[in-house]
N, C-alpha and C positions, 0 to 999 in steps of 0.2 A: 542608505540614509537611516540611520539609530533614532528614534521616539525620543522627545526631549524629556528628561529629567526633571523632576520637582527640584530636587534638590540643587542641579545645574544651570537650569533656569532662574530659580532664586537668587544665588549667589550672582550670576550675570547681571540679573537685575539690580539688587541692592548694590551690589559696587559701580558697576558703570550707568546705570539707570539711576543709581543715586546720585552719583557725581554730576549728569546732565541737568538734575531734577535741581539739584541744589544750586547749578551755575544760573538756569532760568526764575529760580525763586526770588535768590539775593537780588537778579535783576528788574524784577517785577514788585516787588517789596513796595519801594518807593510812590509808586505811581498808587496801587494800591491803597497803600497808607495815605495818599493826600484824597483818593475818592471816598473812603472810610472817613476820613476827617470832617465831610458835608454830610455823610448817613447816622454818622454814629457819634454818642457820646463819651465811650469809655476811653482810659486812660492808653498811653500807648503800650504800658507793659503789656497790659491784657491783652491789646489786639494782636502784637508780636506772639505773647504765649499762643493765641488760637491762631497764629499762620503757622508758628512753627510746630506747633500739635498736631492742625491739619495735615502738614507737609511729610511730615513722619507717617502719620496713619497712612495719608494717598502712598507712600513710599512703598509700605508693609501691606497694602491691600494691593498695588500696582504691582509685585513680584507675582501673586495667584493670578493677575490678571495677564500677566504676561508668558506663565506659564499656560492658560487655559488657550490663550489664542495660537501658540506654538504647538501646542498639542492637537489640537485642530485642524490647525491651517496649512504649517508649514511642512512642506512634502506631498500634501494635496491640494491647495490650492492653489500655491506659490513657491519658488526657493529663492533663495538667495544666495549671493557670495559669500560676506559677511555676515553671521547670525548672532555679531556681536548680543545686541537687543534689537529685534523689528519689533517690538510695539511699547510704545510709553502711552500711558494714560492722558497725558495732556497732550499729545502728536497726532492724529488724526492720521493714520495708514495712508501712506503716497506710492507713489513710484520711487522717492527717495529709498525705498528700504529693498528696494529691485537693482536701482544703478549702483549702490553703495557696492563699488569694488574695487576701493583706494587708486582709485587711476588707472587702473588696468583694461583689459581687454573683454576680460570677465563682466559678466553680469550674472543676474536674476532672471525668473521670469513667469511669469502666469502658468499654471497649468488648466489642463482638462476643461480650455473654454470659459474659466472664471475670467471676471473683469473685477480693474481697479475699483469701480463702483460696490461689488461684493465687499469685497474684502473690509472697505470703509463702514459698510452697512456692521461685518462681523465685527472690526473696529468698535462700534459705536454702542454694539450688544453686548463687549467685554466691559469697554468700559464705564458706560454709562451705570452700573451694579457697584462697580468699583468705586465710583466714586459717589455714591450713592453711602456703598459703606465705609466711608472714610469719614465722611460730614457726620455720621452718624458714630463712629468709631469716637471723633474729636468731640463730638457732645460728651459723650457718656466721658473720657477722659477728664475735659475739664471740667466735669461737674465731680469725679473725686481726688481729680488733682489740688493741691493746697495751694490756692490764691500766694503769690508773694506780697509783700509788705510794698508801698509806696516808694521811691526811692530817698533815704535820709528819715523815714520814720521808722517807729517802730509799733509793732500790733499790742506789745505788752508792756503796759502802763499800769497793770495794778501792782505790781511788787513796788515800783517807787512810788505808790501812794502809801503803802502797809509800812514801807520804810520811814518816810516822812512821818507818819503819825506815831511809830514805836519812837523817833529820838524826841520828838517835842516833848 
C-alpha cells in the first residue's frame, strides 16, 4: 500500500469531490435561500455570490483536507476498496466509506483495534479547520471581489450626465 499523494489526492478530490459537492449544493440552494430570505436582507445575487464563493473555497480547502486525512488514516487506521474519495468535508466519516465496494464481495475494514467512533472524532479534527478556513477564505474573497451591478442597471451614470450637459 503506496502513501497517498498530494497531488493525487487533489486531483481525486476536486473532480469527483467536486462533482458530489456540486450535486449536494445546487440541491441545498434552495432550501437555503428561502431560510436566508427570514435572516437576511441582501439581494439574492449577493447571496448566490457568497454560496457559490463559499462552495469553491470549501472545494479548494476540502482537497488539503482530504489529503491530510488519507495520509493519516488510511492504511493505519482503515482501508478500503474503493479509495475513490473517503472523506468529504460535509460527509461525516461512516461505515459507508468501509462497505463501498460496488456490490462485491470486497470490503473495508478497521485496523489495529480503531473504531468507527475514532475515525469521526479525526473526521471532525480535519474538517472542522477546513471549513473554518473556507468561511474565512470566502470573507477575505468577497471583500476584494468586485460587487456586480443589479440586474438591468448600471453602476455608471456619470458619463450620461457629462454627455447630457456637453449637448445642451
Amino acid at each position: 500500500m503506496e502513501p497517498p499523494s498530494l497531488f493525487g489526492e487533489t486531483i481525486l478530490y476536486f473532480f469527483w469531490g467536486g462533482f458530489v459537492q456540486f450535486c449536494l449544493s445546487v440541491l441545498v440552494a434552495p432550501f437555503l435561500y428561502l431560510i436566508t430570505l427570514r435572516i437576511s436582507k441582501k439581494s439574492f445575487h449577493t447571496l448566490f455570490r457568497a454560496y457559490a464563493v463559499f462552495n469553491v473555497c470549501l472545494l479548494l480547502w476540502g482537497c488539503l483536507g482530504s489529503y491530510i486525512l488519507m495520509a493519516t488514516a488510511y492504511g493505519k487506521l482503515y482501508t478500503s476498496v474503493d479509495r475513490l474519495v473517503d472523506w468529504y468535508a460535509f460527509l461525516p466519516f461512516g461505515q459507508w466509506v468501509l462497505d463501498d465496494g460496488f456490490g462485491g464481495e470486497w470490503h473495508g475494514h478497521l485496523i489495529g483495534g480503531a473504531s468507527l467512533w475514532q475515525l469521526r472524532l479525526l473526521w471532525l479534527a480535519v474538517a472542522l479547520p477546513i471549513w473554518l478556513l473556507a468561511l474565512a477564505s470566502t470573507r477575505l474573497a468577497l471583500r476584494f471581489l468586485p460587487s456586480l451591478p443589479a440586474h438591468g442597471h448600471s453602476e455608471i451614470k456619470e458619463p450620461n450626465k457629462a454627455w447630457r450637459a456637453n449637448r445642451s
